[in-house]
C-alpha positions as CSV (number, residue, x, y, z in Angstrom):
1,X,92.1,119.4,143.9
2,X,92.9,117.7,147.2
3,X,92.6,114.4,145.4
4,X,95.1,115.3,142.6
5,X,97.7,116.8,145.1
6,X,97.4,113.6,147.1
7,X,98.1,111.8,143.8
8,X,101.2,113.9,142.3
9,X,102.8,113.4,146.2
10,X,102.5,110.0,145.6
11,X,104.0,110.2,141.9
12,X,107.1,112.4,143.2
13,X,107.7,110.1,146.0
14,X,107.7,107.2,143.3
15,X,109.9,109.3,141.1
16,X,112.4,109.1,143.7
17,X,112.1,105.4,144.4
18,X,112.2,105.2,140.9
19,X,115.9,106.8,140.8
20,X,117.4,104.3,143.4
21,X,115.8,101.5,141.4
22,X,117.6,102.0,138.1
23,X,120.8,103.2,140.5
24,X,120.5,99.4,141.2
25,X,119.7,98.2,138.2
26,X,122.8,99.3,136.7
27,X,124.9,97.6,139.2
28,X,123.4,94.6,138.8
29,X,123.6,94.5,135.2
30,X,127.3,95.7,135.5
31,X,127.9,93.3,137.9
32,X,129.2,95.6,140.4
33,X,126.6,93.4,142.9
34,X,127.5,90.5,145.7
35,X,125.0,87.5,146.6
36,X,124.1,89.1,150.0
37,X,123.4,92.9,148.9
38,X,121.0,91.0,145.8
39,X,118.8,88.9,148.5
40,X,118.3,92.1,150.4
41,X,117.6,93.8,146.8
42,X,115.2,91.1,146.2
43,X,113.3,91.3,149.5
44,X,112.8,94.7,149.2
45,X,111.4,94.4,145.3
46,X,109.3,92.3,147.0
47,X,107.6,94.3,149.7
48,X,107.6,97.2,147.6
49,X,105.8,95.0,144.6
50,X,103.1,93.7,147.2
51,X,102.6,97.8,148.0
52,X,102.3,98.9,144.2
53,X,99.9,95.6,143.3
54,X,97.7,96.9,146.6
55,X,97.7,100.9,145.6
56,X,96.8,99.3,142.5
57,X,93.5,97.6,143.9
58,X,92.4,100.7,145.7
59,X,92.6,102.8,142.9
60,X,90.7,100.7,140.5
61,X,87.9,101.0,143.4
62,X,88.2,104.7,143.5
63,X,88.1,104.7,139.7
64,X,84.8,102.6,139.8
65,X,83.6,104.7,142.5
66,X,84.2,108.0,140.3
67,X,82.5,106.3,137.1
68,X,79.2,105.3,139.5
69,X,78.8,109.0,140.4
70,X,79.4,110.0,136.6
71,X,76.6,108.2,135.7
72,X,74.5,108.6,138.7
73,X,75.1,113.0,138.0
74,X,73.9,112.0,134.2
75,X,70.8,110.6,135.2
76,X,70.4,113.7,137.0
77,X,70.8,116.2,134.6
78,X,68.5,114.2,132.4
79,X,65.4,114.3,135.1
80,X,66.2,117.8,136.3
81,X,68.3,119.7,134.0
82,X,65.3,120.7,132.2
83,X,63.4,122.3,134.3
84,X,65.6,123.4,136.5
85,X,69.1,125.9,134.6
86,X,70.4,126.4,137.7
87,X,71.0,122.7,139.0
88,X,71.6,122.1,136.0
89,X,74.4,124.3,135.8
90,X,75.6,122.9,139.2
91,X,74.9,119.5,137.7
92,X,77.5,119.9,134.7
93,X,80.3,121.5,137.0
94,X,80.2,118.7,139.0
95,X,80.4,116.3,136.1
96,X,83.2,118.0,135.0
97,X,85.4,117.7,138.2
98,X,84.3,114.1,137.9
99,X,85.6,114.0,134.7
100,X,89.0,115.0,135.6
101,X,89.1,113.0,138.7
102,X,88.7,110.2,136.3
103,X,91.3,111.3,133.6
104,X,93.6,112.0,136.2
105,X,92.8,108.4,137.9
106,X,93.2,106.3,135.4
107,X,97.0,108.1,134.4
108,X,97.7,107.3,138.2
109,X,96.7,103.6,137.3
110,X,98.8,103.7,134.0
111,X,101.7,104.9,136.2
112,X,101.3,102.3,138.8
113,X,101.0,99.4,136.4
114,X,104.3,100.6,134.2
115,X,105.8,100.8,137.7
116,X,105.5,97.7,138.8
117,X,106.4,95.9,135.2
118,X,109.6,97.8,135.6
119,X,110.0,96.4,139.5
120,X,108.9,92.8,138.0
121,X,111.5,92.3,135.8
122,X,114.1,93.9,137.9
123,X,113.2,91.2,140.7
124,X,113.1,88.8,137.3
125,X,117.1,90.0,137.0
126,X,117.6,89.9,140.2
127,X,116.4,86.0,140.6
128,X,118.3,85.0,137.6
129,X,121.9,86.8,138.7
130,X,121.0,85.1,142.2
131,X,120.7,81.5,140.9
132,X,123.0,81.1,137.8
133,X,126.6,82.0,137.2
134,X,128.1,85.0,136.0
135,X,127.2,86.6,133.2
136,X,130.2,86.2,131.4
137,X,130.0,82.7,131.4
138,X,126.6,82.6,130.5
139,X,127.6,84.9,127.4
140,X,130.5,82.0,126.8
141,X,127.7,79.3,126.9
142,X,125.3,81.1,124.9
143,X,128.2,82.1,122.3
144,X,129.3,78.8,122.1
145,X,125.4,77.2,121.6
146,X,124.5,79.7,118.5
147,X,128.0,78.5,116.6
148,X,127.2,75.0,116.7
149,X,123.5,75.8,115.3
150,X,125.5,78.5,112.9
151,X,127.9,76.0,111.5
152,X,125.8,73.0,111.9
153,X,126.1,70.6,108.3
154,X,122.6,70.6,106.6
155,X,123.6,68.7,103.9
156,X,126.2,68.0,101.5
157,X,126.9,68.5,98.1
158,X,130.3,67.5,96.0
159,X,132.2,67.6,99.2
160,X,130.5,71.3,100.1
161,X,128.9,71.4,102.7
162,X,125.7,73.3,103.2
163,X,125.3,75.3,106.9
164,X,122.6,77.1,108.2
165,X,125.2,79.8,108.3
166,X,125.2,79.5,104.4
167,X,121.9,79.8,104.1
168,X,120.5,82.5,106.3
169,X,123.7,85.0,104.2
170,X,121.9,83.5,100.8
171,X,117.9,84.4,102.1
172,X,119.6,88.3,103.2
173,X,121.3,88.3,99.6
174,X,118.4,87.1,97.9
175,X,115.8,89.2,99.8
176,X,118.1,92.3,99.3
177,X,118.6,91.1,95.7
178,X,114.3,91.2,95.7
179,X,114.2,94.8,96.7
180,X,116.9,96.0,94.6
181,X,115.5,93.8,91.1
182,X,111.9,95.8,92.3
183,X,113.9,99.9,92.2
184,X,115.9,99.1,89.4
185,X,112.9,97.6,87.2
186,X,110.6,100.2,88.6
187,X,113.4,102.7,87.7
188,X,113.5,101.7,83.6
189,X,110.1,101.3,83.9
190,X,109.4,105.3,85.0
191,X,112.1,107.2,84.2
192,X,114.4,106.0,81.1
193,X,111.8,103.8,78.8
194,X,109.1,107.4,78.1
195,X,112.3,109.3,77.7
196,X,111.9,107.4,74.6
197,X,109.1,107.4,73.7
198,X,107.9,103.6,75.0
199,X,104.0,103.5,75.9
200,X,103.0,102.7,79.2
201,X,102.2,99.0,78.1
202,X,105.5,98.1,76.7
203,X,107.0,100.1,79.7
204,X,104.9,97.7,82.0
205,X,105.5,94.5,80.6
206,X,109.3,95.5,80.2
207,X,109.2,96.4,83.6
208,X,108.1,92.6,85.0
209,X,110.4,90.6,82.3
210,X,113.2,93.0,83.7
211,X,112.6,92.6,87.4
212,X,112.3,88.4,86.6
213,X,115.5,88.8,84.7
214,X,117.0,90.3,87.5
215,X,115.7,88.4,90.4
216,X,117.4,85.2,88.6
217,X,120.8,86.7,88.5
218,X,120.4,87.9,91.9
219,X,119.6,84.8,93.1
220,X,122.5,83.0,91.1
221,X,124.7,85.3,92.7
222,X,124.0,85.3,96.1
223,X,123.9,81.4,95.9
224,X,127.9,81.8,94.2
225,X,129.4,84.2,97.0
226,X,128.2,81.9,99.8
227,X,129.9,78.7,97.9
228,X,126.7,76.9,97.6
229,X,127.4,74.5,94.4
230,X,124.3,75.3,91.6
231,X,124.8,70.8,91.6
232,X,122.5,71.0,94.6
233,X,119.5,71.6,92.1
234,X,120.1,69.1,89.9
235,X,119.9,66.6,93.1
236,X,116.7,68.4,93.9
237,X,115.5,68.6,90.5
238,X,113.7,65.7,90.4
239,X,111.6,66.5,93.5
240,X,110.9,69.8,92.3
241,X,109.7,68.0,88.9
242,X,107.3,65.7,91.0
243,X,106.0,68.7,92.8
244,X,105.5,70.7,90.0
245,X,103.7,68.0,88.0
246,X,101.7,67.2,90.8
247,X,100.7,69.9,93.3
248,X,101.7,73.3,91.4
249,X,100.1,72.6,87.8
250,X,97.8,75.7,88.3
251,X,101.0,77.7,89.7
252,X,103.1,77.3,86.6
253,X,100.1,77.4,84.2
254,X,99.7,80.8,85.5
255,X,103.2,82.1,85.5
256,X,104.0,80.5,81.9
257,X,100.9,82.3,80.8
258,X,102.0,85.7,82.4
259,X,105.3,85.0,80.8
260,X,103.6,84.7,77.0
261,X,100.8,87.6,78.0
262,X,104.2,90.0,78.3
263,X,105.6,88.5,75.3
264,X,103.3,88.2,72.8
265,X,101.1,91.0,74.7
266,X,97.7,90.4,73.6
267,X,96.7,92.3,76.4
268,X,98.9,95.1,77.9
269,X,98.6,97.9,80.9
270,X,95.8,100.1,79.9
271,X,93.7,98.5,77.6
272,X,90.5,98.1,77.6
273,X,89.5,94.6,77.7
274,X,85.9,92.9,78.2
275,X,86.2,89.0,79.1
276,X,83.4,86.6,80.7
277,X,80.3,89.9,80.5
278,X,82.6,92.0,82.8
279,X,84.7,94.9,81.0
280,X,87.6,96.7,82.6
281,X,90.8,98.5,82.6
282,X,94.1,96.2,82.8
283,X,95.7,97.9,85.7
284,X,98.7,95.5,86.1
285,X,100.0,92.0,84.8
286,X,101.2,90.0,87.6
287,X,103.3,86.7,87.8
288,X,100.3,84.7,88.8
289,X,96.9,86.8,87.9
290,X,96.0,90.2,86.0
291,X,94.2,92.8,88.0
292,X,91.4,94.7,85.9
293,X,89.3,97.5,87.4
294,X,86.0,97.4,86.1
295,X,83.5,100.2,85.1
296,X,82.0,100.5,88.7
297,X,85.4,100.7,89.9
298,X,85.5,96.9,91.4
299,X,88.6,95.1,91.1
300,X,89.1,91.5,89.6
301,X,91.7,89.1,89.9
302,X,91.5,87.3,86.6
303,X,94.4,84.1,86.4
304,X,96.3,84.4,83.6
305,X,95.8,81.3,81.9
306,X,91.8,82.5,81.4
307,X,93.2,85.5,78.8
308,X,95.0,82.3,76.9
309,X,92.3,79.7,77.5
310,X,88.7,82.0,77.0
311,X,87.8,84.7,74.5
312,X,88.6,88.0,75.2
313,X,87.8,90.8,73.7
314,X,90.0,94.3,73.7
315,X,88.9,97.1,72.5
316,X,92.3,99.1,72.5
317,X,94.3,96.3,70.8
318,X,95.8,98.1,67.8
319,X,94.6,102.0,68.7
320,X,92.0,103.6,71.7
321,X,90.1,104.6,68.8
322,X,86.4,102.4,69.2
323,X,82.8,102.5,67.3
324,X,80.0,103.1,69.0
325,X,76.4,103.8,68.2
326,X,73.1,105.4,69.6
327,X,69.4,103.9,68.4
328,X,66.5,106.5,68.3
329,X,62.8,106.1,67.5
330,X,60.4,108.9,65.9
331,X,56.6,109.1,65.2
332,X,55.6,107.8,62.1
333,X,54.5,110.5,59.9
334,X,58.2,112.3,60.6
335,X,60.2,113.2,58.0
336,X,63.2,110.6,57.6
337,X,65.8,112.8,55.7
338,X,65.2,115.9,58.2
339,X,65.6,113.2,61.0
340,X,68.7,112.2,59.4
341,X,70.3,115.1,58.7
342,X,70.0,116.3,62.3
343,X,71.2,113.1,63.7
344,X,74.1,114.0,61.6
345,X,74.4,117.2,62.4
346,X,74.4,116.4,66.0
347,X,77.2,114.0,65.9
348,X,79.2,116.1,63.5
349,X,78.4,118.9,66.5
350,X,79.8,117.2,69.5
351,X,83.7,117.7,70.3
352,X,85.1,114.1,71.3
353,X,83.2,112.5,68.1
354,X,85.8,112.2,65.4
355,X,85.4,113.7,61.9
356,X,87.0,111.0,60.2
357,X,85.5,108.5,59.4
358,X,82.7,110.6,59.6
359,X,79.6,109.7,61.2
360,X,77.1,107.7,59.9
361,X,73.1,107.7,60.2
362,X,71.1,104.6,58.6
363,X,67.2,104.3,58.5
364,X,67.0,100.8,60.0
365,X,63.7,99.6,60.5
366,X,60.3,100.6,60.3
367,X,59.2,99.2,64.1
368,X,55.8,98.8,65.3
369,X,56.1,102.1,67.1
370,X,58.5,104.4,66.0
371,X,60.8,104.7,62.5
372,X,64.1,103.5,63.6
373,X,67.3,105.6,63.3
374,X,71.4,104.0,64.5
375,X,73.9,106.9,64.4
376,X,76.9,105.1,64.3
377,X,80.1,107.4,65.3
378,X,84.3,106.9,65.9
379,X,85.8,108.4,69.1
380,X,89.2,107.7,70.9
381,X,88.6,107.0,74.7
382,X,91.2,107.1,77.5
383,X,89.1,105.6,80.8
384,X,86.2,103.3,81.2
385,X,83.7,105.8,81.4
386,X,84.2,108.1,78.9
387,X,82.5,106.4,76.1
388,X,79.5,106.7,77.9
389,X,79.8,110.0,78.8
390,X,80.2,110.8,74.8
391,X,76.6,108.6,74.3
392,X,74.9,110.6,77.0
393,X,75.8,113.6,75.9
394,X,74.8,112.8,72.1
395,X,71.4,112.1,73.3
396,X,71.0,115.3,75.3
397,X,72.1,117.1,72.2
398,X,69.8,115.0,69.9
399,X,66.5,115.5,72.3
400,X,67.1,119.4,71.7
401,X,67.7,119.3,68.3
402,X,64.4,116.8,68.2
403,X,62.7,119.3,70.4
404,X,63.5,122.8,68.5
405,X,62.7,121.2,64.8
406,X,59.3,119.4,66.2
407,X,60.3,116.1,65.8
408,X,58.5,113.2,68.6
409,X,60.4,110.3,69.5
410,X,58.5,107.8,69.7
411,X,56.9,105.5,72.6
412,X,54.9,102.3,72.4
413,X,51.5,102.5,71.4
414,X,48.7,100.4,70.4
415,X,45.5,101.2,67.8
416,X,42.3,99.3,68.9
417,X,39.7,99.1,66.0
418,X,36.2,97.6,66.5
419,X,34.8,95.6,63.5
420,X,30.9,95.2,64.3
421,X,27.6,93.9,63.0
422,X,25.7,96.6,64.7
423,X,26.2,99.7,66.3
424,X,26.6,99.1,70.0
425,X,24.5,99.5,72.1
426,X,25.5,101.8,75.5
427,X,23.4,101.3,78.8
428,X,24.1,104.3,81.5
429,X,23.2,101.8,85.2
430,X,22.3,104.1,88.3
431,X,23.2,103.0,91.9
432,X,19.8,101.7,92.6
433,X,20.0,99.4,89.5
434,X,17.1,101.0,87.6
435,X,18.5,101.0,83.8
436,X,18.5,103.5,81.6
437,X,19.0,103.2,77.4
């Protein structure tokens, strides 16, 4: 307690030192100041920095000091706290008061340092009203320096000439053009196009040939209200040609094939689409790349010249409505038709299977362990995963029905027959090694 009343005197007495400094500070940044009052100004900031920058010091020691008996009180309530509840007890009050001697330490520290950033840079003010002219004049020189960079001549093109002043209003028109392509796409995308009845894969590939659409005619508009002649292009469009030949091939190859992806939209938002072993969900169809989330919910950033250059296949082209299968084995000896019919049965019995076309059972092997059965069946899926939820829950329904009519699957198994002259002879040999017949 004494040490935190000692610290809030010397907070309060700052508060008020604190009340004459910004008294000053305003003068000086009014100008209300003469050189002789500012060197005193600046002697005192001096002094009263050294002060601060020493209080400083000593309370980082105390701090340290306070941390070396936290520990030190740890260590003894770890080699007598547990045989001993009442030092123990003792023990954790005094940690505690160390603990808020140190919390209310290192706010006195964070105090002292904000202090004496304020008092640097009001010394820092202080120096620079000292040594240079007035403000106002500065002002004039500084005005007078940002118009000649504002209206200095980058280039020119049929007599009109390009500024930096030009350009900087055609980068905010172009930006705010960006933003406001981005709403209004996003708008026709979300709101007007399902009004309608669009699916959410038109809607998404609407939605980027809208926003490119829009982004150009921003662009050519912001470039027309700050005068800048469209003929500065065509100067640069044989560079541009060159650099787009040479060092952006893969750039435009990508872009181009977003452009015919949206188009011709072999491939839309939402389908299901399996390329190079990995299968996924088309999430979005960017400028430069598609993102796909795959069954184990990994993302991939495919380019989108691979969709136009490599085989792909999509299973929700045309419909979501997909084929799938299950294979099961029996014991020979089973009855095929009864197996049959409750393969049937069990697909026919399940609520996402559809009923047309019906499903399908075929006997399609006689293996070397089992008699082989494919239930082939039609469902419409909406995610990743929900095809093989359907196949895992067809099995669990086709193991009961297996398990209530007596039916085995099947497992490997071999039959070892012995083909011999003679019968064979068996020899029983006890640990001593005496045999036995």
């Amino acid at each position: 307690l004494e040490q935190e009343g000692e610290l809030l005197n010397d907070r309060l007495k700052r508060l008020k030192e604190q009340e004459e400094f910004w008294k000053r500070r305003y003068r000086l940044l009014s100008g209300k100041t003469d050189r002789p009052e500012l060197a005193s100004w600046q002697q005192q900031t001096r002094q009263y920095l050294d002060q601060l920058r020493r209080d400083e010091e000593l309370s980082t020691l105390r701090l340290n000091s306070l941390r070396n008996g936290l520990v030190e009180n740890e260590e003894k309530t770890r080699a007598k706290g547990e045989t001993d509840p009442e030092a123990k007890r003792w023990l954790q009050q005094q940690k505690d008061s160390l603990q808020r001697n140190i919390d209310t330490m290192q706010d006195h520290l964070a105090s002292l340092a904000l202090t004496r950033k304020l008092y640097e840079k009001f010394l820092a003010e202080q120096e620079t009203r000292y040594a240079h002219v007035s403000l106002s004049d500065r002002m004039s020189r500084v005005w007078e320096r940002f118009l000649h960079v504002w209206n200095y001549e980058l280039t020119s093109v049929d007599d009109s000439p390009i500024t930096v002043s030009k350009v900087f209003f055609a980068l905010i028109l172009i930006v705010f053009g960006l933003m406001l392509a981005r709403r209004l796409s996003g708008i026709l995308a979300e709101r007007v196009l399902p009004r309608f009845g669009v699916n959410p894969g038109v809607a998404a590939a609407l939605r980027t040939l809208s926003f490119y659409a829009l982004m150009l005619f921003f662009v050519l508009t912001a470039l027309h209200l700050v005068r800048v002649p469209l003929t500065l292009f065509a100067v640069l469009g044989g560079a541009i040609a060159i650099g787009v030949g040479f060092g952006s091939q893969n750039l435009m190859n990508n872009f181009i094939s977003g452009l015919i992806l949206l188009i011709e939209r072999p491939i839309k938002v939402g389908d299901i689409i399996e390329t190079d072993g990995n299968a996924g969900v088309v999430e979005q169809i960017g400028g430069r790349s598609t993102q796909i989330r795959t069954f184990n919910n990994i993302h991939m950033i495919v380019p989108n010249s691979a969709f136009l250059e490599k085989s792909v296949v999509n299973w929700t082209l045309s419909d979501n409505m997909i084929r799938s299968s299950i294979r099961v084995g029996v014991d020979y000896g089973s009855n095929p038709r009864q197996v049959a019919d409750i393969l049937k049965q069990a697909a026919s019995d399940h609520g996402k299977i559809l009923k047309t076309p019906e499903p399908m059972v075929l006997f399609s092997d006689f293996g070397n362990d089992s008699l082989v059965f494919d239930v082939f069946f039609w469902l419409k899926i909406q995610n990743s995963l929900e095809r093989r939820l359907v196949e895992s829950d067809l099995r669990f329904m086709i193991e009961g029905a297996f398990r209530e009519a007596g039916v085995n699957i099947a497992y490997p198994q071999r039959d070892v027959h012995l083909d011999t002259v003679k019968p064979l002879e068996v020899r029983v040999v006890s640990q001593d090694g005496a045999k036995n017949s």
